[in-house]
Structures are given as C-alpha cells and as structure tokens.
Wavefront OBJ file of the C-alpha trace (Angstrom):
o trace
v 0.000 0.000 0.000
v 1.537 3.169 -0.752
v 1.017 6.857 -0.236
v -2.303 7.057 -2.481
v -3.710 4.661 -1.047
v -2.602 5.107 2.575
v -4.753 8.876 2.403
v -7.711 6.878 1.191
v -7.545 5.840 4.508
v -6.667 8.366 6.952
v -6.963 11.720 7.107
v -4.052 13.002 8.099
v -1.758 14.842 5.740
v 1.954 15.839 5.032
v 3.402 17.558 6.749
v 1.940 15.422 9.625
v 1.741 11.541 7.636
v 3.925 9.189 9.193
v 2.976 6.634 7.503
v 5.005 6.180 4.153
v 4.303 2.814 3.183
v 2.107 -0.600 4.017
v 3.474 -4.183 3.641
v 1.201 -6.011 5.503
v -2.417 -5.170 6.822
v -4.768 -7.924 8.106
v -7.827 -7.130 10.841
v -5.585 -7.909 13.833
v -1.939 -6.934 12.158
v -0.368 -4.134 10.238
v 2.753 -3.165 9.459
v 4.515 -0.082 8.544
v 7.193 1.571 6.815
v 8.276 5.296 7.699
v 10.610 6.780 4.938
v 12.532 9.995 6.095
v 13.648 12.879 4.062
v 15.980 14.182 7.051
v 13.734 17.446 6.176
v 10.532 16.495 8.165
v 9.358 19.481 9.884
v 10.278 18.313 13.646
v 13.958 17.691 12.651
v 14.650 21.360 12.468
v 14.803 21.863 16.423
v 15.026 18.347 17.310
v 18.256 18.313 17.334
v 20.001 20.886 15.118
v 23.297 19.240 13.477
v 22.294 15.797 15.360
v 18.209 15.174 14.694
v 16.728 12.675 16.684
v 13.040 11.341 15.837
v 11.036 12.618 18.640
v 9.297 9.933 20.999
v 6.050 11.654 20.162
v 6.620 11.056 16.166
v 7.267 7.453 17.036
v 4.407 6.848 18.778
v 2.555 9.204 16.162
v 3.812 6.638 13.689
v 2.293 3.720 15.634
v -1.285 5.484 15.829
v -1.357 6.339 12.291
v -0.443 2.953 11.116
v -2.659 1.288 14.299
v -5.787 3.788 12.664
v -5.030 2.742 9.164
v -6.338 -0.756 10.215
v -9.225 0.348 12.137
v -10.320 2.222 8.759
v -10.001 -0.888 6.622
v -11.178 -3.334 8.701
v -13.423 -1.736 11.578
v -14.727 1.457 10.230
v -18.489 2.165 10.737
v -18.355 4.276 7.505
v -18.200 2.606 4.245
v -14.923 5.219 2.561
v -13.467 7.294 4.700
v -12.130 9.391 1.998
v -15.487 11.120 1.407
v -17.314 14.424 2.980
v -19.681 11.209 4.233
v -17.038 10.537 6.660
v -17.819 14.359 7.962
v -18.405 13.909 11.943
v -16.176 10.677 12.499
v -12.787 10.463 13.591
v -11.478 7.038 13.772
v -8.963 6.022 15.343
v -8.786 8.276 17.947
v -6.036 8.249 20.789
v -7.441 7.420 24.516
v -4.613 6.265 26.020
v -1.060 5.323 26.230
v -0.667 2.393 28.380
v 3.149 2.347 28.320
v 5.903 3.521 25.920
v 9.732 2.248 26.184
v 12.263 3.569 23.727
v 14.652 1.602 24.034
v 17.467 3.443 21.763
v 17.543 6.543 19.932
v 15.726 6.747 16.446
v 18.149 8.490 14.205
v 16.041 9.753 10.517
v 18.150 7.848 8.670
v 16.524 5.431 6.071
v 13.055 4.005 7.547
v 11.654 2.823 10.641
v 9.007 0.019 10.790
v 6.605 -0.899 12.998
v 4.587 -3.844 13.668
v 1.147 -3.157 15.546
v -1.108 -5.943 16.840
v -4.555 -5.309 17.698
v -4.651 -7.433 20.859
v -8.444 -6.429 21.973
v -11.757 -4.683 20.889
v -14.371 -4.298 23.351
v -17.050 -1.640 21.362
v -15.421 1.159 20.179
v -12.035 0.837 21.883
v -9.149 -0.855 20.296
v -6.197 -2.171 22.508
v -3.135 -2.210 20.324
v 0.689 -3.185 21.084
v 3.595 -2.217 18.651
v 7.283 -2.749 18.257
v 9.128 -0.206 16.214
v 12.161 -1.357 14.307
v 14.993 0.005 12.799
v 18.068 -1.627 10.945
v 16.627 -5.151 12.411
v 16.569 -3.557 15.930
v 13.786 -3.116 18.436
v 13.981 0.481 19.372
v 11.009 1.499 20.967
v 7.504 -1.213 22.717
v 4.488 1.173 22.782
v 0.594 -0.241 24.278
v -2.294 2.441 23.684
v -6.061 2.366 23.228
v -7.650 3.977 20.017
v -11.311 4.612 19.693
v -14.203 6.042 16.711
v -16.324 8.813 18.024
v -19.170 9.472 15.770
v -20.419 12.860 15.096
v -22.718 12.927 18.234
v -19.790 12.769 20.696
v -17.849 15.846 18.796
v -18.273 19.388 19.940
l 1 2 3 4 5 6 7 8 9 10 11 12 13 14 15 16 17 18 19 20 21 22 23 24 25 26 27 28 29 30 31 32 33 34 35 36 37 38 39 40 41 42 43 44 45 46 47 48 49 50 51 52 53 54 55 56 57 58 59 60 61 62 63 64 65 66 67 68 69 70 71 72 73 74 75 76 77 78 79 80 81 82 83 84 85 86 87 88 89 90 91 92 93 94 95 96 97 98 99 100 101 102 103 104 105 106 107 108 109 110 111 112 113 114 115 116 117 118 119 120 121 122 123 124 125 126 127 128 129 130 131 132 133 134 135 136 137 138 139 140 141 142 143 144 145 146 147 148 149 150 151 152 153 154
C-alpha cells in the first residue's frame, strides 16, 4: 500500500503523515514503513546538526499505522475518503498504556513498525507495537484507540 492509497484511509496529511508505506495489513496486524527525508518538519529543532526522531513522532507513527487498520477493517463508515465521513474520527487516541524507547531513532533510512490489535471491546481498540529500525527493536508502545461518531464531537 503506498502513499495514495494510505490517504484513502486516513486523514491526516503531510506535513503530519507518518505513515510512508504498508506491507502487511490484516484485521488484527499491520505493518509499517516510515521513509525519512531528514527534512521532516520536527527535525529542524530536534536536534540541530544531530536530529533525533522525537518519541512523540514514534508513537505518532504507531497510531497512524494502528488507525489505518481500524479504517479498513473496523470502520463504521463505508470510505473514509469522502465528505460522508464528515463527523467521524477514527482512530482516535485514549490512552497510552506504556511507551519504552529503548534506543535513539536516528532519521536515517526508515523505521518500521509492527502493531497488533490485541483487543476490541465496542469502540475501543487495545493495540501493542514494536518499532524497528536496521533489524533492531527500538522502541515497545501499548495504547487504546477509539471512533467517536459525530454525536460525541463538539
């Protein structure tokens, strides 16, 4: 799945897609490829002359990839990608259960990540991820997603 068809499902945009790439997407696994430019927009201050990918991005990442599967799979609107879609937001974060980073993420190359859906009880998903880089775990993140419908939005 690439860029075209990662926006079909998910409405964030560049500057703020993480997501560069899909190579595997089932309704309880997905997987993830981030691409860096070394000019994404929270490189500039983070660190000058030595960037590091924030912890925030990273878990960003995991969301974004975590809500791509949520809009494939477990949407309650049939195309996301449409003004029908006005008054949902899937994929929503609740909660952060834990987040380790193990080592520094430097933008070189790509990171992956591998999220799991591990339990949906209504409209909350329970997801686990790894993120990976150069064959190394770098950073274990658990979180909770949920869809509000137009009804819960202010």
């Amino acid at each position: 799945m690439n860029t075209s068809d990662i926006t079909k499902l998910l409405h964030q945009r560049e500057p703020y897609l993480m997501v560069s790439e899909i190579t595997e997407c089932d309704q309880k696994k997905i997987i993830a490829k981030k691409i860096f430019s070394g000019e994404e927009f929270f490189l500039k201050g983070h660190f000058p002359d030595a960037p590091v990918v924030p912890g925030a991005m990273i878990q960003e990442f995991c969301t974004q990839s975590a809500g791509i599967l949520i809009s494939k799979y477990h949407s309650p609107v049939e195309n996301y990608n449409s003004k029908s879609t006005k008054g949902h937001a899937l994929g929503v974060l609740r909660k952060v259960n834990y987040a380790k980073f193990i080592s520094i993420v430097k933008p070189t190359d790509f990171i992956e990540c591998e999220v799991e859906l591990e339990e949906k009880i209504e409209n909350l998903f329970h997801f686990k991820a790894r993120v990976i880089q150069n064959s190394q775990v770098m950073a274990k993140i658990g979180f909770t997603l949920t869809n509000i419908s137009d009804d819960h939005l202010i």
